[in-house]
Every structure is written in structure tokens, then in C-alpha cells.
C-alpha positions in Angstrom: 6.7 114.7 55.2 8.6 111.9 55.7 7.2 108.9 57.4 10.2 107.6 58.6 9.9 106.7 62.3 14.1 106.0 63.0 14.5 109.4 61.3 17.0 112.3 62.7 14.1 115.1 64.1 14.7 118.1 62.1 13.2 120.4 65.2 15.4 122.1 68.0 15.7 119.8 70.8 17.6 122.1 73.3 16.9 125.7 74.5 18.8 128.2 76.0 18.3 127.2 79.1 19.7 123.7 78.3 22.8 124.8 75.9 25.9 126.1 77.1 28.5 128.1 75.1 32.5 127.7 75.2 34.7 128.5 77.6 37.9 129.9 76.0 40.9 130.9 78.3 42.1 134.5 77.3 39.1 135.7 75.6 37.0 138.1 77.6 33.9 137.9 75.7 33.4 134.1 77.3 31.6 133.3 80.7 32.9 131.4 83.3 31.1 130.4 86.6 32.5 130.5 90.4 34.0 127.1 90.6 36.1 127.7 87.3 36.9 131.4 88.4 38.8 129.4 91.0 40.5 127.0 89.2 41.1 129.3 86.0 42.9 131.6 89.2 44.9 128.6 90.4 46.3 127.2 87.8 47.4 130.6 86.4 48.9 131.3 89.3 50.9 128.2 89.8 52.3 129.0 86.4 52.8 132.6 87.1 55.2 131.3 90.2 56.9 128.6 88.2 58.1 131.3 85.5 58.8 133.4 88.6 61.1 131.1 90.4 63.0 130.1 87.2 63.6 134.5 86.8 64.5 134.4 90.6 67.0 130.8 89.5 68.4 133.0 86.6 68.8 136.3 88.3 70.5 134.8 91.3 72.9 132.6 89.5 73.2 133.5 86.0 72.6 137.6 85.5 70.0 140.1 86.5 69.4 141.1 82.8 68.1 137.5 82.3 65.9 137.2 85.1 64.9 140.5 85.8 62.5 140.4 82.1 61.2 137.0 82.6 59.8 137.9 86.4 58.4 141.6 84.7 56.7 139.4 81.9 55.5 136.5 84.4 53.8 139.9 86.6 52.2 141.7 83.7 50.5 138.6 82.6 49.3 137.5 85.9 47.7 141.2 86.1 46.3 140.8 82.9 44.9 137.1 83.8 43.5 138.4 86.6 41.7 141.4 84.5 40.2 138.7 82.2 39.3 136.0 84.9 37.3 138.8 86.3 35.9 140.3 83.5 34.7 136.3 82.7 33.0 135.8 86.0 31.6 139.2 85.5 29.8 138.4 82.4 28.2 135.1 84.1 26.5 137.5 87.2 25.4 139.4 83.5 27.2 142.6 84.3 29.3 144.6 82.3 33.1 143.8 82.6 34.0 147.0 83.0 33.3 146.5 86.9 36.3 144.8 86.9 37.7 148.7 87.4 36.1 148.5 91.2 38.8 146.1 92.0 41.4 149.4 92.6 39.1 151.3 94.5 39.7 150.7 98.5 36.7 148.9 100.0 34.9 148.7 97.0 37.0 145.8 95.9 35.5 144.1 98.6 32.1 144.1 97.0 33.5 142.9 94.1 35.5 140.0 95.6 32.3 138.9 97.5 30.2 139.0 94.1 33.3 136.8 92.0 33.3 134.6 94.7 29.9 133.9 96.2 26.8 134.8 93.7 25.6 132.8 91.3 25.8 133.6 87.8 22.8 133.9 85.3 21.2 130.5 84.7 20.7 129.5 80.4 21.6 132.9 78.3 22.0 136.3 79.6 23.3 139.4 77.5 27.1 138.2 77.1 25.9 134.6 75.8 25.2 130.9 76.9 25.7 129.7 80.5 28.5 127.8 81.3 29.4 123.6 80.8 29.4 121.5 83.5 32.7 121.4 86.0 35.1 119.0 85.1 36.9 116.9 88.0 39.9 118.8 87.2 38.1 122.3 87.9 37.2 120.7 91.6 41.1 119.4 92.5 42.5 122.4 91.2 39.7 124.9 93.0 39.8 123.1 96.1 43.6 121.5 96.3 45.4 125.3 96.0 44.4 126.8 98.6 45.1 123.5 100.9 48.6 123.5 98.9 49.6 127.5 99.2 48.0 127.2 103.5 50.3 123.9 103.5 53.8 126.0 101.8 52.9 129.1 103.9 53.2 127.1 107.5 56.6 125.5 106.0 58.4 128.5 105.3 56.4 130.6 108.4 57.5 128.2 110.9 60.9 127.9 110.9 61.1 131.7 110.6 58.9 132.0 113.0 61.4 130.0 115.4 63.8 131.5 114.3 62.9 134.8 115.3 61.9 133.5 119.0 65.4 132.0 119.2 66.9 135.4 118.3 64.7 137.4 120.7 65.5 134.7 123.6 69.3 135.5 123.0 69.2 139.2 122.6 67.2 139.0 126.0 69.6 136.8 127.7 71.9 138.7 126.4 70.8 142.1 127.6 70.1 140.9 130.9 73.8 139.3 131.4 74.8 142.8 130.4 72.8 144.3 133.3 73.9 141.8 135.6 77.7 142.6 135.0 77.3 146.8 135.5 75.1 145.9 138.5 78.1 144.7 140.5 81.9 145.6 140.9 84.7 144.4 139.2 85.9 142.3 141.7 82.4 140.3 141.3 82.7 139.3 137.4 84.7 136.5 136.1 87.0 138.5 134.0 88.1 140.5 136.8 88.0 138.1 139.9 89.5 138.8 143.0 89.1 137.7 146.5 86.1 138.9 147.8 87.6 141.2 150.5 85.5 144.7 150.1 83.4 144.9 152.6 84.4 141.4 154.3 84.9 141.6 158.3 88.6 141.4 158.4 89.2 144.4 156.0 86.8 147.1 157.8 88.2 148.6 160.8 86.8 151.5 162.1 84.3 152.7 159.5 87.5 152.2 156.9 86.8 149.8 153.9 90.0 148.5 152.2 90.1 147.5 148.4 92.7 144.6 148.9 94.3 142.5 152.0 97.3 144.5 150.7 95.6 147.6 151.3 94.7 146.7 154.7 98.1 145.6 155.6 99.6 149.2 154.4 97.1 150.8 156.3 97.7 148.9 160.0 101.2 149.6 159.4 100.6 153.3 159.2 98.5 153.2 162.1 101.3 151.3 164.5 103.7 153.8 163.2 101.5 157.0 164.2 100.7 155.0 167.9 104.6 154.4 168.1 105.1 158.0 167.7 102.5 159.1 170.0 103.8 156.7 173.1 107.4 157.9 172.2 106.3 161.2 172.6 104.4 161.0 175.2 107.5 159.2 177.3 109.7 162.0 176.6 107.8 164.0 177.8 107.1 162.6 180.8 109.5 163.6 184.1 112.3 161.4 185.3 
């Protein structure tokens, strides 16, 4: 036995409550705790929309068989991801990954999202190996800055098609109520088909008779003066000498 007091210890100095194992991206068999289920999640997705706008940039302006593969590639890796992401935070709560199946059943999904999210995994070693490293400062921007960033980009493009929309409605409503307006009245009362405003005026009612025009009216006083010319004729030729 060596007597060396600046010697190395040949003993185990950490246990399996103190070590932690490695975190590797795409392997399932890894663990990784809430915080980096997060982060792992963001910065996935960010690149899963990246590839997906430059499909979108391609399909629009260069051809559909371009873009249309890149956006089904970007998709089926985000799904996969997401399968492994899960099956990662599953193994740090110490349950098999297979759970990971509850996430297309209706309403049990929402146990499972609660569980990702909220519990904490196993503290040292469980059955699917060591717990994990400390968070990184990167793991606590990226967690915490995405949703702040997608909430930020939602209300950008939400609002002004959300004005948009009100603007619309206001003018198919003022619209629709001009409309109602114009058959609610006669001819003679819109601006495409103004006359004088003679109707049912004073001057053009005579006698429980309403006149369409002045012209009307004149027409019809000159029939009348006739008839009463005829009538006092008649009547003086009849009349004795």
C-alpha cells in the first residue's frame, strides 16, 4: 500500500446518485429531464419551420416537385423528433417509452402531456440509466425564449387579419344596409333616379288623385276643364230661350 499522501485515490468517489449519463439527441435509449424536453422541442421545431419555409420558397417560385419533398421530409422528421423527445422524457419519469403510444388516444394524451411537462424525473439511476447533467444556459433561452417568440409571431400575423376581417364585415354591413335603404324608398328618392319630389306633394293631389309628374298633373286638369266645358255647354243648350 502505497504511502503516498499527493497520490490519485484508487476508490470510487461518485455514486449513482451523483453521476449523470449522456444526453445524445436522436437516440431513444438516453434520458432527458423537463427543462431540456423543452428546449430539445424548440429548437427542433425552429428547424422543422426553417426547412419548411424554404419548401413553401421553392414550391411557390421554383416547382411543386421541389418543394413538395422537402416540406414531406421536414414533417416526417418533426413526427419522428417528437416520438423520440417523448420517449426521452419518458425514460427520466422511469417508464417504458412505449407510453409514448398514449399521445393518439383522445384525452389520454392529456395525461401524458401533463406527466412530460410537469413531473419530475427519477433522481441518480433508474432502470433506463443515469440521471441527467445539469441545464446549460442555452437549454433556459431556448425553453423559455420560444414560446415568448412563437406568442410574439402569432399576434403579428393575427392582428392585421384580424383587422382585416373587421374592416370587411364593416363594409359588407354598410353595404347591405345601403342596399335596404334604396328598395325602402321609390325611384324618385335615389340619386340615380332623381326627380322632383312631387308624389305626394300638395300641389299634385287633387281630390284623393296622386300624380307621378307636374306633367301628369297638367294633362289631368286639362281633361277635367274639358269634361266641365262640355257639361256647361250642354247644359246651355238645353236650357229654354
Amino acid at each position: 500500500m502505497s504511502t503516498n499522501p499527493y497520490q490519485t485515490p484508487e476508490g470510487q468517489l461518485t455514486t449513482d446518485d451523483q453521476a449523470v449519463g449522456e444526453i445524445k439527441f436522436f437516440s431513444p435509449s438516453s434520458r432527458i429531464n423537463r427543462l431540456r424536453y423543452w428546449a430539445h422541442g424548440a429548437l427542433f421545431a425552429i428547424g422543422f419551420y426553417a426547412i419548411l419555409a424554404v419548401g413553401g420558397g421553392l414550391f411557390a417560385f421554383v416547382s411543386p416537385w421541389v418543394g413538395v419533398p422537402i416540406m414531406a421530409v421536414a414533417y416526417i422528421g418533426l413526427l419522428v423528433f417528437s416520438v423520440i423527445v417523448m420517449i426521452q422524457r419518458l425514460h427520466d419519469l422511469n417508464k417504458t417509452g412505449w407510453m409514448w403510444l398514449l399521445a393518439l388516444v383522445p384525452f389520454a394524451n392529456i395525461y401524458l402531456l401533463i406527466i412530460l411537462i410537469f413531473f419530475k424525473g427519477t433522481p441518480g439511476r433508474n432502470n433506463y440509466g443515469l440521471q441527467t447533467p445539469p441545464n446549460k444556459t442555452w437549454h433556459w433561452v431556448v425553453a423559455l425564449g420560444f414560446p415568448v417568440v412563437a406568442l410574439v409571431l402569432i399576434l403579428a400575423f393575427a392582428l392585421p387579419a384580424y383587422n382585416q376581417y373587421m374592416q370587411a364585415m364593416q363594409q359588407d354591413f354598410s353595404g347591405q344596409y345601403d342596399q335596404s335603404q334604396t328598395d325602402a324608398y321609390p325611384t324618385e328618392y335615389t340619386e340615380e333616379g332623381a326627380v322632383e319630389d312631387t308624389t305626394y306633394s300638395e300641389e299634385t293631389v287633387e281630390e284623393g288623385v296622386s300624380y307621378e309628374s307636374v306633367e301628369d298633373e297638367v294633362i289631368e286638369d286639362d281633361a277635367i276643364d274639358a269634361a266641365e266645358a262640355e257639361v256647361i255647354e250642354a247644359t246651355e243648350s238645353e236650357t229654354p230661350q
